[in-house]
N, C-alpha and C positions, 0 to 999 in steps of 0.2 A: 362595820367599816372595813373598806377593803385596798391593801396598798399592794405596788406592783413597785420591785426595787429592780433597781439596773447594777450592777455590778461593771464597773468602768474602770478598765487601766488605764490611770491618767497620765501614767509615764510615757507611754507610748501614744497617747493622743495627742500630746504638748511636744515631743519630739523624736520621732521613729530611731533617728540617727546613733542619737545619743544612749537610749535605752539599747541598741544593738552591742554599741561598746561597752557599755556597763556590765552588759548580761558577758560577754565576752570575757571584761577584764575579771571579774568575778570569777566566773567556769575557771579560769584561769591560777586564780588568786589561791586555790583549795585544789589543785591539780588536774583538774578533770581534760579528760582527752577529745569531747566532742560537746558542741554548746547546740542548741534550737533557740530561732529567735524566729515569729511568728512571720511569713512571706509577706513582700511588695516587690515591687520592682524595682526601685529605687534602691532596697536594700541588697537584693539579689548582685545588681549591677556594685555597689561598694563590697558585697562579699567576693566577687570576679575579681575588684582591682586588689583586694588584702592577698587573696589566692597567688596571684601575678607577682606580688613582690612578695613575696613569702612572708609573710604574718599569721598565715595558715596554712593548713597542708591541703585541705579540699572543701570543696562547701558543693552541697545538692538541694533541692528542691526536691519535698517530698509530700506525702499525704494528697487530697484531693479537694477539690473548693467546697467548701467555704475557709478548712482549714488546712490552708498551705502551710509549710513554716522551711525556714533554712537548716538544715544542721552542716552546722560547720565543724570541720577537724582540726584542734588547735597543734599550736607551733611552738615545741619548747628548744631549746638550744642544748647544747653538748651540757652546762652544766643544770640545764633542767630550769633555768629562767625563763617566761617566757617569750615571745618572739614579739609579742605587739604588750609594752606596756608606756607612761607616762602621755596619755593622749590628751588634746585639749581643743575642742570644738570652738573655734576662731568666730563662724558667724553660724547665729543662731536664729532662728523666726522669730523672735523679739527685736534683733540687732542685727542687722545685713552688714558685710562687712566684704566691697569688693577689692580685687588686686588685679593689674596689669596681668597676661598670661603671657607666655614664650612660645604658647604651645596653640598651634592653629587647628582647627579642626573643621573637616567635610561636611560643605552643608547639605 
C-alpha cells in the first residue's frame, strides 16, 4: 500500500492576512529585527502601507518563483516596544464587515 501526504499550512490557506500579523506580532514578541512571510501581492501591497506609516522600517521581495517570500524590518520604539502591536482583524472571509470611506480612490 502506498500513501502520498500533502503537508498543508492551514494558517495561511484560511487567512493570508492574519497569518502575516501573527508571524509579525511574534518576530516581535521575542525581539527579532527582521520577519519573512511567504509573497502575494496582497501582502506586499499591506507590507508598503505598515512601511508608510511606520510600523516597520522596510520590507523587500526576495527569492525567485515558486518561492517568493517578504522580509520585513521591524519597528521598535525608543523604549524597545514594538511599533505595530494590539491588532484586530474587523472583517474576515467568514464575516465581511463593510464601512462608509472618506477616502476616494482612481478608477
Amino acid at each position: 500500500m502506498h500513501f502520498d501526504f500533502c503537508i498543508l499550512n492551514l494558517s495561511e490557506a484560511m487567512d493570508p492576512i492574519t497569518e502575516m500579523f501573527n508571524r509579525i506580532k511574534n518576530a516581535q514578541a521575542v525581539g527579532k529585527k527582521t520577519v519573512e512571510v511567504n509573497f502575494s501581492n496582497l501582502k506586499e501591497a499591506v507590507a508598503e502601507i505598515l512601511k508608510k506609516e511606520g510600523f516597520i522600517v522596510d520590507c523587500k521581495k526576495r527569492g525567485r518563483q515558486p518561492h517568493q517570500f517578504i522580509k520585513m524590518v521591524l519597528s521598535y520604539g525608543k523604549d524597545k516596544l514594538p511599533a505595530l502591536e494590539g491588532f484586530k482583524r474587523v472583517s474576515k472571509p467568514g464575516q465581511r464587515i463593510y464601512k462608509k470611506t472618506v477616502h476616494s480612490f482612481p478608477s
